[in-house]
C-alpha positions as CSV (number, residue, x, y, z in Angstrom):
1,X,-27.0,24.5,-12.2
2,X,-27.7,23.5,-15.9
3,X,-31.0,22.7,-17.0
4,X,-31.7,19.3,-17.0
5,X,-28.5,18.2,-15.5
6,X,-27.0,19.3,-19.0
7,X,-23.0,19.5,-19.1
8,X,-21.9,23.3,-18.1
9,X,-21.8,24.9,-21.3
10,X,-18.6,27.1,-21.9
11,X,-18.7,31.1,-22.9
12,X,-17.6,30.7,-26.4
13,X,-13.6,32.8,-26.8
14,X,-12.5,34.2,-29.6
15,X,-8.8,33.1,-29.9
16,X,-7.0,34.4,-33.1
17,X,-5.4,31.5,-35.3
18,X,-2.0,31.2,-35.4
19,X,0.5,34.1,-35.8
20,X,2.3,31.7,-38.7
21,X,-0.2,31.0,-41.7
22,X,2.0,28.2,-42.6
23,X,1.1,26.7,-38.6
24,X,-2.2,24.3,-40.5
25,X,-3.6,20.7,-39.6
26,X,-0.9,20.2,-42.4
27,X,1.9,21.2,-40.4
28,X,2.5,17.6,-39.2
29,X,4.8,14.2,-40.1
30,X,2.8,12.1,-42.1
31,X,2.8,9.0,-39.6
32,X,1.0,11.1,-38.0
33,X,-2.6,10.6,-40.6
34,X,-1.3,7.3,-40.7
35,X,-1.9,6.3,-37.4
36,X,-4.8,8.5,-37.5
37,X,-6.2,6.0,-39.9
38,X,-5.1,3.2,-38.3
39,X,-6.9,4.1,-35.3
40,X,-10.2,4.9,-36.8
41,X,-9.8,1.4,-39.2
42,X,-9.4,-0.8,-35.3
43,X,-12.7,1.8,-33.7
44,X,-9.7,3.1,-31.3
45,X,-9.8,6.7,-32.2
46,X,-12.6,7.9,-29.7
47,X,-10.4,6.3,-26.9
48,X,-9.2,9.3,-24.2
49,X,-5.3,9.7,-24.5
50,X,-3.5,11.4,-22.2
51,X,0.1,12.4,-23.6
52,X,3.1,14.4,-22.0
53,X,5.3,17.2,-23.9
54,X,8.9,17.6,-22.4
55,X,12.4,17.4,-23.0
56,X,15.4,15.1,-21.8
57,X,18.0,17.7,-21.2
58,X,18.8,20.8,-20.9
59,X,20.3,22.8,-23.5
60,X,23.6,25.0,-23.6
61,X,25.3,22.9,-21.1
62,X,23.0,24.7,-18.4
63,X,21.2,23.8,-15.4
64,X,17.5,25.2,-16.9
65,X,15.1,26.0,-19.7
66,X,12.2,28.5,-20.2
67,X,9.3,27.4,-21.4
68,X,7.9,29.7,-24.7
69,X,5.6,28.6,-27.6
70,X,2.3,27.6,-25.4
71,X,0.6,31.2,-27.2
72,X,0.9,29.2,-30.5
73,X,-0.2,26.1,-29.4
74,X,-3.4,27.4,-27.5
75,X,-4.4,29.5,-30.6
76,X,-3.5,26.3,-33.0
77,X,-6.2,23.7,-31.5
78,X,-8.6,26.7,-31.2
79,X,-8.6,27.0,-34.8
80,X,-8.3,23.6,-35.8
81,X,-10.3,22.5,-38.8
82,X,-9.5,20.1,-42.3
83,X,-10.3,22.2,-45.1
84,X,-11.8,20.4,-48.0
85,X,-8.4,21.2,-49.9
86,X,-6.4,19.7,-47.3
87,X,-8.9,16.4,-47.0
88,X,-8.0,16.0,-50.7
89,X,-4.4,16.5,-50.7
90,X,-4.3,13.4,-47.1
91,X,-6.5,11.4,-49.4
92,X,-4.3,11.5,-52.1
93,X,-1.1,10.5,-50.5
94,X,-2.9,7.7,-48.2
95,X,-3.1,4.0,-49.4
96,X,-5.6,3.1,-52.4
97,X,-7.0,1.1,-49.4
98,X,-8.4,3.7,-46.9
99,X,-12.1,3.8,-46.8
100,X,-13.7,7.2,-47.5
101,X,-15.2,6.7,-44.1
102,X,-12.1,7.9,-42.7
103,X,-12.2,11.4,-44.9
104,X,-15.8,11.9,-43.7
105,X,-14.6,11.5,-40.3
106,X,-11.6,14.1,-41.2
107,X,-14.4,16.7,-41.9
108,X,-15.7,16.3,-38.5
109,X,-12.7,16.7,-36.6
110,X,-11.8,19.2,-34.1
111,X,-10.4,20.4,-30.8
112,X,-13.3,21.0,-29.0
113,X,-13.0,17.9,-26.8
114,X,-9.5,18.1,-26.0
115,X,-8.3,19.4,-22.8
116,X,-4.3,21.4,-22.5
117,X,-2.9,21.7,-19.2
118,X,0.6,23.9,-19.4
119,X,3.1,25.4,-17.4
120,X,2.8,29.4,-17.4
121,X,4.5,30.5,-20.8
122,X,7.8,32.0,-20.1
123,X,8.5,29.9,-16.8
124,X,11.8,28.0,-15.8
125,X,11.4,24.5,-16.7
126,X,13.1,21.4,-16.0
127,X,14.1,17.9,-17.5
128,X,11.4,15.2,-17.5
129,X,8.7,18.0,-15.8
130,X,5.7,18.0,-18.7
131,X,5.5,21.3,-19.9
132,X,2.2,20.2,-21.4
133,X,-0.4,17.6,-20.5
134,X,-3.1,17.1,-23.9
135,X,-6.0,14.7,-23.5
136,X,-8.5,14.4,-25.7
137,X,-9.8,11.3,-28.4
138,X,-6.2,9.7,-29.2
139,X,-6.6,10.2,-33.1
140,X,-7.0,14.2,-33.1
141,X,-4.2,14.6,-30.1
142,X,-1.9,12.2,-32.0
143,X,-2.1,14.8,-34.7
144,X,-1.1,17.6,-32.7
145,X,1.8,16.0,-31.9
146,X,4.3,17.2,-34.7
147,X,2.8,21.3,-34.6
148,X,3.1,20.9,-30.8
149,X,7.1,19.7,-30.8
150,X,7.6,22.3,-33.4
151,X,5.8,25.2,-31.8
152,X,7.4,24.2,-28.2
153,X,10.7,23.6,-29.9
154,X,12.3,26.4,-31.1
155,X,10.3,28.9,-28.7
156,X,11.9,27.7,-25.8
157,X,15.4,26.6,-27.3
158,X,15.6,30.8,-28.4
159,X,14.3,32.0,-25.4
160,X,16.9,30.2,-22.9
161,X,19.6,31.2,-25.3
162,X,17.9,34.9,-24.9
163,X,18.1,34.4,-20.9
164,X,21.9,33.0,-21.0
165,X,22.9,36.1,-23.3
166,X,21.0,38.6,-20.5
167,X,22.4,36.8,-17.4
168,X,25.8,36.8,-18.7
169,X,25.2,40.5,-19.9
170,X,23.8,41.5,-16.5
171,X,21.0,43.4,-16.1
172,X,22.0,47.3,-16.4
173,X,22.8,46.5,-20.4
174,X,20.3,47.0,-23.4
175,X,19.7,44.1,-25.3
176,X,19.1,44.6,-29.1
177,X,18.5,41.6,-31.3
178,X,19.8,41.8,-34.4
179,X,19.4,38.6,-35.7
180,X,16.5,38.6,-38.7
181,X,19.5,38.5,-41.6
182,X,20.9,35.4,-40.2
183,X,18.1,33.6,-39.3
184,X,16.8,30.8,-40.3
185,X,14.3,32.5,-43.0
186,X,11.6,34.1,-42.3
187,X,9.9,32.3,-39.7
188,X,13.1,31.7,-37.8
189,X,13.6,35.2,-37.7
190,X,9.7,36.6,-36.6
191,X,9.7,33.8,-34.4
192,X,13.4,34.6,-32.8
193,X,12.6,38.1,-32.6
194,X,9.3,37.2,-30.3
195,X,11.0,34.9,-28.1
196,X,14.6,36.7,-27.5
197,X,12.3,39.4,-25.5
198,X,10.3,37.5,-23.6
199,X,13.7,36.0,-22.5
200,X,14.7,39.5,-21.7
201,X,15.6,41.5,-24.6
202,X,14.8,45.2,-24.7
203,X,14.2,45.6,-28.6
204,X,14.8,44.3,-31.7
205,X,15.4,45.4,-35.0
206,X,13.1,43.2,-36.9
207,X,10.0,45.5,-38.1
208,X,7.5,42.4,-38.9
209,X,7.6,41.7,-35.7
210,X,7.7,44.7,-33.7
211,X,4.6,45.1,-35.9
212,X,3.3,42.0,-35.2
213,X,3.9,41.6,-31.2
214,X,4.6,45.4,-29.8
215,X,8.3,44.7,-29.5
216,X,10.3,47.7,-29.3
217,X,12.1,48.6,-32.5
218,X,15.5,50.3,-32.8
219,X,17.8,50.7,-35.5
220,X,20.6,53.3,-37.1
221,X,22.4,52.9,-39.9
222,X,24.9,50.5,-41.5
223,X,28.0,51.0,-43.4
224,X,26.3,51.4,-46.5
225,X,25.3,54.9,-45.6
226,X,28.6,56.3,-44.2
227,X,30.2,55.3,-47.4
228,X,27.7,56.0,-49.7
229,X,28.7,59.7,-49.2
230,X,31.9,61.3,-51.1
231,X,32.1,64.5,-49.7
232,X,30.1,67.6,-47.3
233,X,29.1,69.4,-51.1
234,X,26.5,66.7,-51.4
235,X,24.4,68.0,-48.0
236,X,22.0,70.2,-49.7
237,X,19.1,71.3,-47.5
238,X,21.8,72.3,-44.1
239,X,19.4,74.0,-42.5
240,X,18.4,72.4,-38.7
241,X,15.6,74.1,-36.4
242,X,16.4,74.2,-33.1
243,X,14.8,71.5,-30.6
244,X,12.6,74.9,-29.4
245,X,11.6,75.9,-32.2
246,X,12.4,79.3,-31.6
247,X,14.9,79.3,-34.8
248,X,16.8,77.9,-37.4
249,X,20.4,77.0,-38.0
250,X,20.5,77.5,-41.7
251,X,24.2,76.1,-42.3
252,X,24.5,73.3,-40.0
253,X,27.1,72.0,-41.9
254,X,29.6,74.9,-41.1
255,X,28.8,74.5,-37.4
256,X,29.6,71.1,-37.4
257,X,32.8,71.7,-39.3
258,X,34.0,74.5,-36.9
259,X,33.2,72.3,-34.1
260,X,35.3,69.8,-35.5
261,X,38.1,72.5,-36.0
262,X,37.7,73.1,-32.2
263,X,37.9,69.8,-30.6
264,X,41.0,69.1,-33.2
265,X,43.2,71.2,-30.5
266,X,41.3,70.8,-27.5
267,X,42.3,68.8,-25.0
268,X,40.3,65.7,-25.1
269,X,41.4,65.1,-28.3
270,X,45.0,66.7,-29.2
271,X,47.1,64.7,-31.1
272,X,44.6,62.3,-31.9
273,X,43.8,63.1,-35.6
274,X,44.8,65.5,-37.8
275,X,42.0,65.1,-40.3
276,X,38.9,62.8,-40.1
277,X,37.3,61.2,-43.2
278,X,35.2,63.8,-44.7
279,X,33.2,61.3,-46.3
280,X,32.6,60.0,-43.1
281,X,31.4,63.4,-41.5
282,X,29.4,64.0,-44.7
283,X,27.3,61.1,-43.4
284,X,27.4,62.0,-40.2
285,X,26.3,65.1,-40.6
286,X,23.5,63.9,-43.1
287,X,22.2,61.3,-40.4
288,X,22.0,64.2,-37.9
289,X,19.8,66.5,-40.2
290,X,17.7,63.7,-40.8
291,X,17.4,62.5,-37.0
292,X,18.3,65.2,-34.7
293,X,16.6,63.7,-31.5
294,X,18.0,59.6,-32.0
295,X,21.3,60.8,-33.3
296,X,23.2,57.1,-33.3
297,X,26.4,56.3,-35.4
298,X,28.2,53.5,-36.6
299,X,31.7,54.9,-36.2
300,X,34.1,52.5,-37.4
301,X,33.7,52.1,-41.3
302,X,37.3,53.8,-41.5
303,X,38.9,54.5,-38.0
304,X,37.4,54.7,-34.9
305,X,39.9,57.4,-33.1
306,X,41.5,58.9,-35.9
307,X,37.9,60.0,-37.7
308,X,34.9,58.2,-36.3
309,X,34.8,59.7,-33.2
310,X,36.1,63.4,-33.9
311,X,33.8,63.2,-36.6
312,X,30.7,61.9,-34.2
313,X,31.4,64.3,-31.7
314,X,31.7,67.2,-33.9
315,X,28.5,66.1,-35.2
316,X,27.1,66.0,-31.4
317,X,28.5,68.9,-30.2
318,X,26.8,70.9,-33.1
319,X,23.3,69.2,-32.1
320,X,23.8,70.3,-28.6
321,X,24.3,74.0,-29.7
322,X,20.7,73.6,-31.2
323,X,19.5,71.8,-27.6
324,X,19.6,68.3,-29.2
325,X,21.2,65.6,-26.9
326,X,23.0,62.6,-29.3
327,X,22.5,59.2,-28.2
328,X,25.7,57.6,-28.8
329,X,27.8,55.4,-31.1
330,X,28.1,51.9,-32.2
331,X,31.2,49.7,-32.6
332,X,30.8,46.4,-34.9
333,X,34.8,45.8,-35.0
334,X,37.5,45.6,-33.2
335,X,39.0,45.1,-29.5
336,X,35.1,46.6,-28.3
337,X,36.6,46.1,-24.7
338,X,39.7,49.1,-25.6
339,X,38.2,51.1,-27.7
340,X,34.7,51.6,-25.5
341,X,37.1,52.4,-22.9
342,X,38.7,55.0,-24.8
343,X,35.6,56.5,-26.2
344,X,34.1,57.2,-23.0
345,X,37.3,58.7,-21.5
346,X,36.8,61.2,-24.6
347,X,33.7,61.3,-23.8
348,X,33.8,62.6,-20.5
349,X,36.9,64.6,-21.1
350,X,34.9,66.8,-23.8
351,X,32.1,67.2,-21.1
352,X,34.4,68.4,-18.6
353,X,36.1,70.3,-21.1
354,X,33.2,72.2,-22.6
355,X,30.8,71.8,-19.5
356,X,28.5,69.7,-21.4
357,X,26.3,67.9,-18.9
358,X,25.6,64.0,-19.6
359,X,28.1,64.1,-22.5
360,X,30.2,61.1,-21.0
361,X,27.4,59.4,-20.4
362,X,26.6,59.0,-23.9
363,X,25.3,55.4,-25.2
364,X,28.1,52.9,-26.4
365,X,26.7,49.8,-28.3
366,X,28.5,46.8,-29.5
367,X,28.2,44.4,-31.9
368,X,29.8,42.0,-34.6
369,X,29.2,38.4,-33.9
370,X,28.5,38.6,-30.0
371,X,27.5,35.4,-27.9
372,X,27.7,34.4,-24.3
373,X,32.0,33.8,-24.3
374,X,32.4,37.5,-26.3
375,X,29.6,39.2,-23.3
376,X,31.7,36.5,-20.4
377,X,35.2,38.0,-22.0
378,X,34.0,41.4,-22.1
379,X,32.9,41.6,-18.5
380,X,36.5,39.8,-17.4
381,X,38.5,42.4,-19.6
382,X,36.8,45.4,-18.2
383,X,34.3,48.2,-20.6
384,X,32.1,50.6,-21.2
385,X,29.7,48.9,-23.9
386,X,25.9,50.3,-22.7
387,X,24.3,48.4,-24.9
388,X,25.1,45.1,-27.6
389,X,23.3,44.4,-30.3
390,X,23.3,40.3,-31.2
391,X,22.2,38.6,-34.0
392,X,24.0,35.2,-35.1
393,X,24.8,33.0,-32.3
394,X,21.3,34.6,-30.8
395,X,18.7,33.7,-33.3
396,X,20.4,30.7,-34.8
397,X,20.7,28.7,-31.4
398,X,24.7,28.3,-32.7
399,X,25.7,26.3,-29.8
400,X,23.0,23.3,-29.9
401,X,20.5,23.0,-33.0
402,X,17.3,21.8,-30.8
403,X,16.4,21.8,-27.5
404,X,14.9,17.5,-28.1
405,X,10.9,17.8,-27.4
406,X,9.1,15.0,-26.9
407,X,5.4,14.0,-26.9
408,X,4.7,10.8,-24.9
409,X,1.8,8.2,-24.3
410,X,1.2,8.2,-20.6
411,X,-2.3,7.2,-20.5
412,X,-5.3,5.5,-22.6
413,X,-9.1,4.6,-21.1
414,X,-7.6,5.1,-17.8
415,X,-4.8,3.1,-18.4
416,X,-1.6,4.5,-17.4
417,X,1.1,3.7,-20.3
418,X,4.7,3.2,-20.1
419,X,7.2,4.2,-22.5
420,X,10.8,1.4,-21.9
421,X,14.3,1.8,-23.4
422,X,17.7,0.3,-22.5
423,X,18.3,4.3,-22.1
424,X,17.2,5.3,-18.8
425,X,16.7,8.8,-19.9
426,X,14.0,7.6,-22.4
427,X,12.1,5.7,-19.9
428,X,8.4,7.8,-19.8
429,X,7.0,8.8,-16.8
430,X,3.4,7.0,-17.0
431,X,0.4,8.2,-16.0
432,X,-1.8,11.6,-15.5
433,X,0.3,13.6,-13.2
434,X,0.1,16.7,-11.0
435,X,3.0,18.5,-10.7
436,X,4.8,21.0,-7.7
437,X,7.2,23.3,-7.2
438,X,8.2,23.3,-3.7
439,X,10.1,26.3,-2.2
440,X,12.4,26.5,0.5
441,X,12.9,28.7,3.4
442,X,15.1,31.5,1.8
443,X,12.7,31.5,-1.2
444,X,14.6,29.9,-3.9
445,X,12.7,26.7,-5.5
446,X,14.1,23.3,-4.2
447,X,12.3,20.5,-6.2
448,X,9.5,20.0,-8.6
449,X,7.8,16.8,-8.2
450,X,5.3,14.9,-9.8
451,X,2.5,12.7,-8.1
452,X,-0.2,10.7,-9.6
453,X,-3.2,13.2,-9.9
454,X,-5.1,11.6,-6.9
455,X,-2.2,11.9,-4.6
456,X,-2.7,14.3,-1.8
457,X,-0.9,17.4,-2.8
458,X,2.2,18.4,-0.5
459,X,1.3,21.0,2.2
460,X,3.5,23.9,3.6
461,X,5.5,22.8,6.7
462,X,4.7,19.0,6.3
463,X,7.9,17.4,5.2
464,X,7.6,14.9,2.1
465,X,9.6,12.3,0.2
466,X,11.1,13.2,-3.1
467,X,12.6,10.4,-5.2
468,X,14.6,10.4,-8.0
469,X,12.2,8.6,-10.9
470,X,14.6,5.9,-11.4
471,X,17.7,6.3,-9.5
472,X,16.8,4.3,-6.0
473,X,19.7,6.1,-3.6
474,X,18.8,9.3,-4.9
475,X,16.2,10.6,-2.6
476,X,15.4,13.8,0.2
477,X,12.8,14.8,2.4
478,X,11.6,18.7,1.7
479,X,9.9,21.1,3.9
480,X,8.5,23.0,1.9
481,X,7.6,26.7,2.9
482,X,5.7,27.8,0.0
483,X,3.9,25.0,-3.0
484,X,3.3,26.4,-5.9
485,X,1.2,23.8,-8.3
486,X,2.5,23.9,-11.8
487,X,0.2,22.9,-14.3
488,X,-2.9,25.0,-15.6
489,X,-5.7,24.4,-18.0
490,X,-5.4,26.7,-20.9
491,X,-8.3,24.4,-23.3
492,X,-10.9,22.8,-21.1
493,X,-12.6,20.8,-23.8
494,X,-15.9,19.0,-22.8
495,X,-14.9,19.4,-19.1
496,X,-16.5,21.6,-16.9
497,X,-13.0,23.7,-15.7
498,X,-12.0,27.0,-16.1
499,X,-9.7,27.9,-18.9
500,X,-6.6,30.6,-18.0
501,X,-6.5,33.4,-20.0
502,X,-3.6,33.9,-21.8
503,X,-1.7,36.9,-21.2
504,X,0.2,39.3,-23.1
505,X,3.5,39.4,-24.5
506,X,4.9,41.8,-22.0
507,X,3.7,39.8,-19.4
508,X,5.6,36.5,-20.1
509,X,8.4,38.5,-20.6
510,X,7.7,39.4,-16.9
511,X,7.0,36.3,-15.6
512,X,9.9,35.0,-17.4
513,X,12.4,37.6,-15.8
514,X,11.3,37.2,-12.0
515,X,11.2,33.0,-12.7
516,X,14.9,33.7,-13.5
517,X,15.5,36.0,-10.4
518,X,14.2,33.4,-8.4
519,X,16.5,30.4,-9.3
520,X,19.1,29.7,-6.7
521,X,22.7,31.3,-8.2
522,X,24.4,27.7,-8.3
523,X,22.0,26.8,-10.4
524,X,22.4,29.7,-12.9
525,X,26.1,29.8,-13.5
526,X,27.4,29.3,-16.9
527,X,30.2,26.9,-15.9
528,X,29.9,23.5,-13.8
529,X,26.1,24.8,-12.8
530,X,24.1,22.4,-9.7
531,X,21.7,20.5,-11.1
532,X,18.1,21.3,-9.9
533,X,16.2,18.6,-8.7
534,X,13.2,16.9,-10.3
535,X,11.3,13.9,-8.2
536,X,8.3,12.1,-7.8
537,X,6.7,11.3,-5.0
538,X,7.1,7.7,-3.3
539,X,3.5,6.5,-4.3
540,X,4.5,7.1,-8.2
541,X,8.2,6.3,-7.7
542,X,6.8,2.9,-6.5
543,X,3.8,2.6,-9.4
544,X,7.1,3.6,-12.4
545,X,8.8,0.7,-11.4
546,X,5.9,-1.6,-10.5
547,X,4.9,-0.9,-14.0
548,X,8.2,-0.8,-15.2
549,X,8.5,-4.5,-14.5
550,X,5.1,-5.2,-15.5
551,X,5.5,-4.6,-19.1
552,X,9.3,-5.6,-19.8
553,X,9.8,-8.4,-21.4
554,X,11.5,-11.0,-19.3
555,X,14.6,-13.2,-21.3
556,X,15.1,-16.8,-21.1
557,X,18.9,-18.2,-20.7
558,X,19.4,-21.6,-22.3
C-alpha cells in the first residue's frame, strides 16, 4: 500500500524520443492550438476525453490491415514538452486576442496524465476496431491528434502493402526492399524501410535504417559499375587468396579468362555466345576480387545469355577453384519469368557438367519495377527468381495514397459522445470500449467485437450475440473457443495500471507474421477476398442507436 493512501506512484521509464527529429509538439494542423485555446478560454481543457484512432476501410482492395506506427506514438507523448522556441512561434500565429494565460499554461503541458491503450504493433486489424484508445485532459490529447494520424498512417498503409507483396510472393522467397530512391524523401524512405520488415521483408538496402533499426542490409552493384569498365588491362592488383588461406592465386584474371574459354565449348553452354562483353567480365571480375565470399552480379547491362551469364559464371567458376562459393545473379529487365528459367537450367547443367556441388542452386534475384500483379504473373507463368528486390510500388503505397486514419470523440466527463453523418460509414462508435477477438474451433479468428467497458467480457464455450454496429439483419451468435482481449495500456498516466513494454523490432515483425498465418485463407486472397466480421455486442448495438436517435436532429414537414 502507499503511504497515506497516496496514488501508486509509477517506476519512472526511460523511453527515447522519437526516431524522426522532425516528430515535435509542432508536428500538428494548426486547428489543432486553436481549439486548444478555445478550450482553455471556456475552462474545458481539464475535462477527461476519451478519443478512438481507426480507419473506415481497408486499403488495396483487401480484406485486412496491420497495425504499425504505435513505437512512435508511445515514444512521442513520452517526450512531450513546448519548448520556449516553439511557445513563441504558437504565440505568434494565434489571434492578437489570446491571453498570455494560455502560453503559461503551454509551458506546463505534458503527457503525464494521459492514458494509451493499443492493439499489439504489427497485429491484423480491422475496419471501425480502435487501434488506439487516448484519454487524458481533452486539450493536450486534442493535440496529439494530427502526430498520431500521421505516425499511424503511413506505418500501417506500408506495412500491409509489405504483407500483400510477401503473401503473394510466398514464403520460401527473399524479400529485399529497394525502395529509398523512390520514396517519398527521406522520411518516407527510413520510415518504409522500417515498416516493409516488420510486414515481412528480409532486408533492405537502405543503410540509415539498417543503422537505425537492425534491419538486415544487402546490396551489389548497379549498372554504373559494369560499365564503368572498358576493358580486363584496367584490373591491376589480380591477385586472390584462397578462402584457406593456404595460398594465393596471383593472376586471377587469367583463370577467369580460361574458364570462360572452357565453358565457351562445353556443353551447358555451346552455341550460346561466341564472345561476351569484355567490359562486362572486366567488372565482373573486379567485383569478385573485391568480394570473393558475397560474389552477386547484375548480369543484364548488355545481354543476359550471350555475355552476362558466360561472363558470371566464368567469374564463379574461377572463385570456386580458390574454394569460394558465388551467390548468384540479379535480373532488373526483361521476361524475368524466361530468362530465370534459363539461367538455372545453365546453372545446373554446369554443375552436372563439372561436378560442382550447389552450383544450380545458385541465388536468382529480380527486380525492375515489381508489385503484387508482376510477383501474381510470375508465379502463374512459372520461375526460378529466389529472391526480388522491390522498390516503387513498395515504398510509395502506388495503389492507394493513404490508408484514411481517424481520431474520434467518443467520450467527455463520462459522457459518451456520438459522431452523425448521412454516411453510415462515418457514423462513430461512442463510448469507452473493450474490445475481443473471438476464435473459432479450427483456430482461425471469427469476429472482433466491441462492448461497452463494463460489459461482462465473452467467455470460452458460452455462445454470444454479435451485431453488425448499424446494419440491424446483420447479426450471428459465436462460440467462441479461445478470447483473446485486444486492447493494452502502453501509457498509464495518473492511473494505477501496468504499462506493456514495448518490444523490439524483430519481435513485431514476428507477431506480425503468425497474426497473418492465423487469418482464415478466404479472407487473405487478393481477388474477391470474405470480409472479416467486426460487431458489437447487443448491449452497445442497442446504446449506438439509442444515442443515435438521441442527438439527431429531428425535421419538420410543413
Amino acid at each position: 500500500m502507499a503511504a497515506n493512501g497516496s496514488k501508486k506512484q509509477h517506476p519512472v521509464r526511460a523511453i527515447p524520443g522519437p526516431t524522426n527529429p522532425m516528430v515535435t509538439p509542432l508536428l500538428t494542423d494548426h486547428y489543432q492550438f486553436t481549439m486548444a485555446y478555445a478550450y482553455w478560454k471556456a475552462g474545458k481543457h481539464q475535462e477527461r476525453a476519451v478519443f478512438d484512432l481507426y480507419f473506415r476501410k481497408n486499403p488495396f482492395g483487401g480484406e485486412y490491415t496491420v497495425f504499425a506506427g504505435l513505437e512512435e506514438c508511445v515514444r512521442f507523448i513520452a517526450n512531450y514538452k513546448l519548448t520556449e522556441e516553439e511557445i513563441d512561434f504558437i504565440k505568434k500565429n494565434l489571434s492578437d486576442s489570446c491571453e498570455d494565460g494560455f502560453f503559461d499554461y503551454l509551458r506546463g503541458i505534458d503527457c503525464s496524465d494521459v492514458e494509451l491503450y493499443a492493439i499489439p504493433e504489427g497485429s491484423v486489424v480491422f475496419p471501425k476496431v480502435p487501434m488506439l484508445r487516448v484519454e487524458g485532459p481533452v486539450a493536450v490529447v486534442q493535440l496529439l491528434e494530427t502526430p498520431f494520424v500521421n505516425l499511424i498512417n503511413f506505418a500501417s498503409l506500408v506495412t500491409t502493402n509489405a504483407a500483400r507483396h510477401r503473401f503473394v510472393a510466398g514464403k520460401s522467397k527473399v524479400l529485399l526492399e529497394f525502395g529509398l530512391r523512390r520514396a517519398q524523401g527521406p522520411d518516407g524512405g527510413v520510415g518504409a524501410s522500417k515498416y516493409c520488415y516488420i510486414g515481412g521483408f528480409d532486408a533492405t538496402s537502405n543503410v540509415a535504417a539498417a543503422r537505425l533499426f537492425g534491419i538486415p542490409l544487402r546490396g551489389t552493384h548497379s549498372h554504373a559499375f559494369v560499365s564503368s569498365f572498358m576493358s580486363l588491362d584496367e584490373i591491376i592488383d589480380k591477385s586472390l587468396r584462397r578462402k584457406d588461406g593456404s595460398s594465393a592465386c596471383e593472376d586471377f584474371v587469367s583463370l577467369v579468362q580460361r574458364w570462360l574459354s572452357k565453358i565457351q565449348w562445353s556443353n551447358s553452354l555451346r552455341g550460346v555466345f561466341a564472345e561476351t562483353n569484355q567490359s562486362e567480365l572486366a567488372a565482373f571480375t573486379s567485383y569478385a576480387l573485391a568480394f570473393p565470399d558475397s560474389f552477386l552480379a547484375l548480369i543484364d547491362t548488355y545481354d543476359v545469355m550471350r555475355s552476362g551469364i558466360p561472363n558470371f559464371c566464368a567469374v564463379a567458376l574461377a572463385l570456386n577453384d580458390l574454394g569460394y562459393k558465388a551467390v548468384g545473379i540479379r535480373l532488373d529487365s526483361g521476361d524475368l519469368a524466361y530468362l530465370s528459367c534459363e539461367v538455372r537450367k545453365l546453372f545446373c547443367s554446369i554443375e552436372k557438367e563439372f561436378g560442382l556441388s550447389g552450383f544450380g542452386k545458385m541465388t536468382i534475384t529480380a527486380s525492375n519495377d515489381l508489385n503484387e500483379e508482376t510477383l501474381d504473373a510470375l508465379n502463374k507463368q512459372g520461375h526460378e527468381v529466389d529472391a526480388y528486390g522491390i522498390g516503387t510500388y513498395l515504398v510509395t503505397c502506388y495503389a492507394q495514397a493513404a490508408l484514411g486514419v481517424v481520431f474520434k470523440l467518443v467520450e467527455i466527463n463520462n459522457q459518451p459522445r456520438i459522431k452523425l453523418s448521412e454516411d453510415v460509414s462515418k457514423v462513430s462508435i461512442p463510448c469507452k470500449k473493450r474490445i475481443y477477438r473471438l476464435y473459432g474451433k479450427e483456430g482461425y479468428p471469427l469476429v472482433d467485437i466491441m462492448t461497452g467497458e463494463n460489459e461482462p467480457s465473452p467467455k470460452v464455450g458460452e455462445r454470444i450475440l454479435c451485431r453488425h454496429p448499424f446494419q440491424e439483419s446483420k447479426r450471428a451468435y459465436v462460440v467462441p473457443q479461445h478470447v483473446e482481449e485486444l486492447l493494452r495500456c502502453y501509457c498509464a498516466g495518473s492511473s494505477d495500471k501496468k504499462s506493456e513494454t514495448l518490444p523490439p523490432l524483430r519481435d513485431i515483425r514476428e507477431r506480425c507474421i503468425k497474426q497473418l498465418e492465423q487469418m482464415r485463407p478466404d479472407h487473405m486472397r487478393r481477388l474477391n477476398p470474405t470480409p472479416y466480421k467486426v460487431s458489437v455486442s447487443a448491449k452497445l448495438y442497442d446504446f449506438i442507436h439509442f444515442l443515435w436517435l438521441n442527438e439527431a436532429p429531428v425535421g419538420e414537414l410543413q
